[in-house]
Backbone as CSV, one residue per row, in Angstrom:
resi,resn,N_x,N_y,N_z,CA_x,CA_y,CA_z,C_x,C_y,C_z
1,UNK,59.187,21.345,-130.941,60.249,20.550,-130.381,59.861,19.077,-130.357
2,UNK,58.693,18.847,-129.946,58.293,17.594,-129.907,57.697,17.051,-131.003
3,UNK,57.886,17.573,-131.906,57.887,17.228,-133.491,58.576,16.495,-134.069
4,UNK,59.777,16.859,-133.697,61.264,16.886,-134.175,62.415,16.211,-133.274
5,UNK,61.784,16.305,-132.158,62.298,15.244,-131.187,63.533,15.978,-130.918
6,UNK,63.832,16.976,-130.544,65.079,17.788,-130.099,64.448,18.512,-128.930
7,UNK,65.551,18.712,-127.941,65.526,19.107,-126.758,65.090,20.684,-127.115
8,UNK,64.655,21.232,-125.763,64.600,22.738,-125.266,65.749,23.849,-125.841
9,UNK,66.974,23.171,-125.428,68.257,23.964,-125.348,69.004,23.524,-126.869
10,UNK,68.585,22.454,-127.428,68.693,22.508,-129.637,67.616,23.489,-129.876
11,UNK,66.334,23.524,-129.948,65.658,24.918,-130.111,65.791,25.723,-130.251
12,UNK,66.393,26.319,-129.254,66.804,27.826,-128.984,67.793,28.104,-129.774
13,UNK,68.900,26.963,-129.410,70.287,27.440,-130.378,69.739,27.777,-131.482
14,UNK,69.343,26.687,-131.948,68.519,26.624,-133.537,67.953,28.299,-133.685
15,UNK,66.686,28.586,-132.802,66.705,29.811,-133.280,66.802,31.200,-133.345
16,UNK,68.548,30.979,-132.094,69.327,32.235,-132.202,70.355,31.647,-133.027
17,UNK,70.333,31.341,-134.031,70.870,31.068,-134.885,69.761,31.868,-136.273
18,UNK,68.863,31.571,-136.072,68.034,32.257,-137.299,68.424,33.501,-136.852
19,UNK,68.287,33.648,-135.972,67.737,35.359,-135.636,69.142,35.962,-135.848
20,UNK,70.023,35.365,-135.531,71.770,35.827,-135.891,71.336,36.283,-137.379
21,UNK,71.206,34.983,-138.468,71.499,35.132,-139.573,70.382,36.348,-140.256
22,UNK,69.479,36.291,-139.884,68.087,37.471,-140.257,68.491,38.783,-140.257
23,UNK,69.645,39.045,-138.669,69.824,40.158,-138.272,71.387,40.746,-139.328
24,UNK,72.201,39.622,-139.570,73.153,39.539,-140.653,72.591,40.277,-142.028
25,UNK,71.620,39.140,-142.675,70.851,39.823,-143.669,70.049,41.422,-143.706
26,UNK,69.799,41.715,-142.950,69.395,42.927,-142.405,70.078,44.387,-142.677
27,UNK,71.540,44.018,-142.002,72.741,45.050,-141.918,73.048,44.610,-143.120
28,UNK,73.021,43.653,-143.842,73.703,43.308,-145.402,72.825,44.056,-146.418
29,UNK,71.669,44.314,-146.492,71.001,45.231,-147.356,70.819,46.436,-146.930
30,UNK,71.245,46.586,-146.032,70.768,48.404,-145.328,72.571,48.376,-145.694
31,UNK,73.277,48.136,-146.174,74.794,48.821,-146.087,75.000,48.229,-147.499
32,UNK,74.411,48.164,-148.206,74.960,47.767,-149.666,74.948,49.390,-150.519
33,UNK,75.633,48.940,-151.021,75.764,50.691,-152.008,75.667,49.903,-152.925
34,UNK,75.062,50.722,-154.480,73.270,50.882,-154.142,73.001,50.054,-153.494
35,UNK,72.006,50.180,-152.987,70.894,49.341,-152.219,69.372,49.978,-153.239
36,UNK,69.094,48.256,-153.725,67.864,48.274,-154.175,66.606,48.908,-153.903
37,UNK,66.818,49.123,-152.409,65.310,50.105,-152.148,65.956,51.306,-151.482
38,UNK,65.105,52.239,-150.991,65.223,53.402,-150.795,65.810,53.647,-149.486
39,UNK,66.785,54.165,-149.076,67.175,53.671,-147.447,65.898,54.495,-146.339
40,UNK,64.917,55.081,-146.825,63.687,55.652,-146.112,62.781,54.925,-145.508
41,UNK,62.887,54.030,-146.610,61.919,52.398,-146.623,62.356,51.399,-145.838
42,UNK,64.098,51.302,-146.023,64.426,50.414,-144.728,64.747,50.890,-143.418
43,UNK,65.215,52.322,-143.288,65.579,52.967,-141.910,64.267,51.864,-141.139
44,UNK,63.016,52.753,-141.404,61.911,52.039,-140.363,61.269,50.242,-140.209
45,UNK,61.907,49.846,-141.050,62.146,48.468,-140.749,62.901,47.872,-139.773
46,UNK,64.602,48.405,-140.220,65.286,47.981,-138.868,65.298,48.517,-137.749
47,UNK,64.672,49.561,-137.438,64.412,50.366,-136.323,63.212,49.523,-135.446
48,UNK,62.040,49.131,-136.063,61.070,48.463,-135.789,61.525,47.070,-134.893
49,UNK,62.254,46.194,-136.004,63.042,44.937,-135.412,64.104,45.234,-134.599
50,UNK,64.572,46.379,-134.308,65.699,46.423,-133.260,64.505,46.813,-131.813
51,UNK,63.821,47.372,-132.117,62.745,47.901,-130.714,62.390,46.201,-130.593
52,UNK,61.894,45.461,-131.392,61.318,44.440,-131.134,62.521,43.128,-130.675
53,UNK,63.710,44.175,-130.343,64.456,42.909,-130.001,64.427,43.559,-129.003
54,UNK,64.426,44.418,-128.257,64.685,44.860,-127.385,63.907,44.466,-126.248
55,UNK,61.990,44.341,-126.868,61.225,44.551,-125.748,61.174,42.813,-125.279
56,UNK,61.895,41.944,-126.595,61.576,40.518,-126.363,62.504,39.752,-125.736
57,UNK,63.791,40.389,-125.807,65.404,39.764,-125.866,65.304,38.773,-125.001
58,UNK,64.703,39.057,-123.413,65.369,38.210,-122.769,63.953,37.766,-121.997
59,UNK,62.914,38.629,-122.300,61.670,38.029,-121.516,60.610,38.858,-122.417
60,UNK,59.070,38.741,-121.716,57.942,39.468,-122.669,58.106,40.496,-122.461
61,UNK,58.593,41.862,-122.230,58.955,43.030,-122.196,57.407,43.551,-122.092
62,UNK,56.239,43.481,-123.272,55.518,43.418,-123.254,54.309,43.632,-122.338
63,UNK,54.065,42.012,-121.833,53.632,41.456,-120.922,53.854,41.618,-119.573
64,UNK,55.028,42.168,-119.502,55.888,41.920,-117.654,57.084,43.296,-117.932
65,UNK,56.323,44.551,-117.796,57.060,45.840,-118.381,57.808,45.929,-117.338
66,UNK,57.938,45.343,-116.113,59.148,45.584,-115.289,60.483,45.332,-115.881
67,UNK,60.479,44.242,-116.816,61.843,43.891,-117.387,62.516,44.971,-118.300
68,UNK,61.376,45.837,-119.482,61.597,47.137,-119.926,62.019,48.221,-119.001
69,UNK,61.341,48.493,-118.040,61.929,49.592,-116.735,62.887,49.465,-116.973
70,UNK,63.887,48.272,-116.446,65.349,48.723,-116.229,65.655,49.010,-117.244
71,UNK,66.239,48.731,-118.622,66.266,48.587,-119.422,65.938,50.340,-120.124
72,UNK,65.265,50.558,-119.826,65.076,51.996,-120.099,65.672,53.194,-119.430
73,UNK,65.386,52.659,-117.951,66.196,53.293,-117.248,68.018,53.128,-117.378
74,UNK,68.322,52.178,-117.630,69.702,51.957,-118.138,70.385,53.134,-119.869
75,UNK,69.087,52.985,-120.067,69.609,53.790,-121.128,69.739,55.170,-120.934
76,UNK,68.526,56.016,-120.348,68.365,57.224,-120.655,68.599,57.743,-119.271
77,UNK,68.621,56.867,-117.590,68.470,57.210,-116.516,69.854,57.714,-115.159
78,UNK,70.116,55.798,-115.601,71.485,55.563,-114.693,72.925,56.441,-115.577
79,UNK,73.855,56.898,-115.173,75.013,57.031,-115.541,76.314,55.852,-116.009
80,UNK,76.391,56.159,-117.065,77.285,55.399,-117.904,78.608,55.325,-117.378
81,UNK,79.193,54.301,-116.651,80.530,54.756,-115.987,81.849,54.634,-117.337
82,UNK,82.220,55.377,-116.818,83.429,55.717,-117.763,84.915,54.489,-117.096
C-alpha cells in the first residue's frame, strides 16, 4: 500500500476484485465442455480454494479457530430455518 500510495480500503477493493475475477476464472474452466483437463484434476483444486476461502474469508480461521466454530457449527449443527 505504501508503495503505491493508496489507502487501506483501495487495497482491499483492489483485491476482492482479484479474488472475484480468479474465482470467475475458476467456474469458467471447471464448466467448459470439453474442458482441457480432466474434471478429476480440477474437482480437487476448487474444492481446496473453496475450503481456503472459507477458513480465511473474514478472519485467520486458522490462527483464531473460534471464527471456524461457528461457521461449522452453522453448517452441520444449528437448524436451517425454513
Amino acid at each position: 500500500m505504501k508503495e503505491h500510495g493508496v489507502s487501506e480500503e483501495e487495497a482491499t477493493k483492489a483485491m476482492w476484485g482479484r479474488i472475484s475475477d480468479a474465482w470467475k476464472d475458476m467456474t469458467e474452466v471447471y464448466c467448459q465442455k470439453p474442458t482441457p483437463l480432466p474434471r478429476a484434476l480440477l474437482l480437487p483444486v476448487i474444492n481446496f480454494a473453496r475450503t481456503i476461502s472459507v477458513i480465511y474469508l473474514k478472519a485467520d480461521a486458522y490462527t483464531h479457530p473460534q471464527f471456524l466454530r461457528e461457521r461449522i457449527a452453522d453448517l452441520f449443527v444449528n437448524p436451517v430455518p425454513l
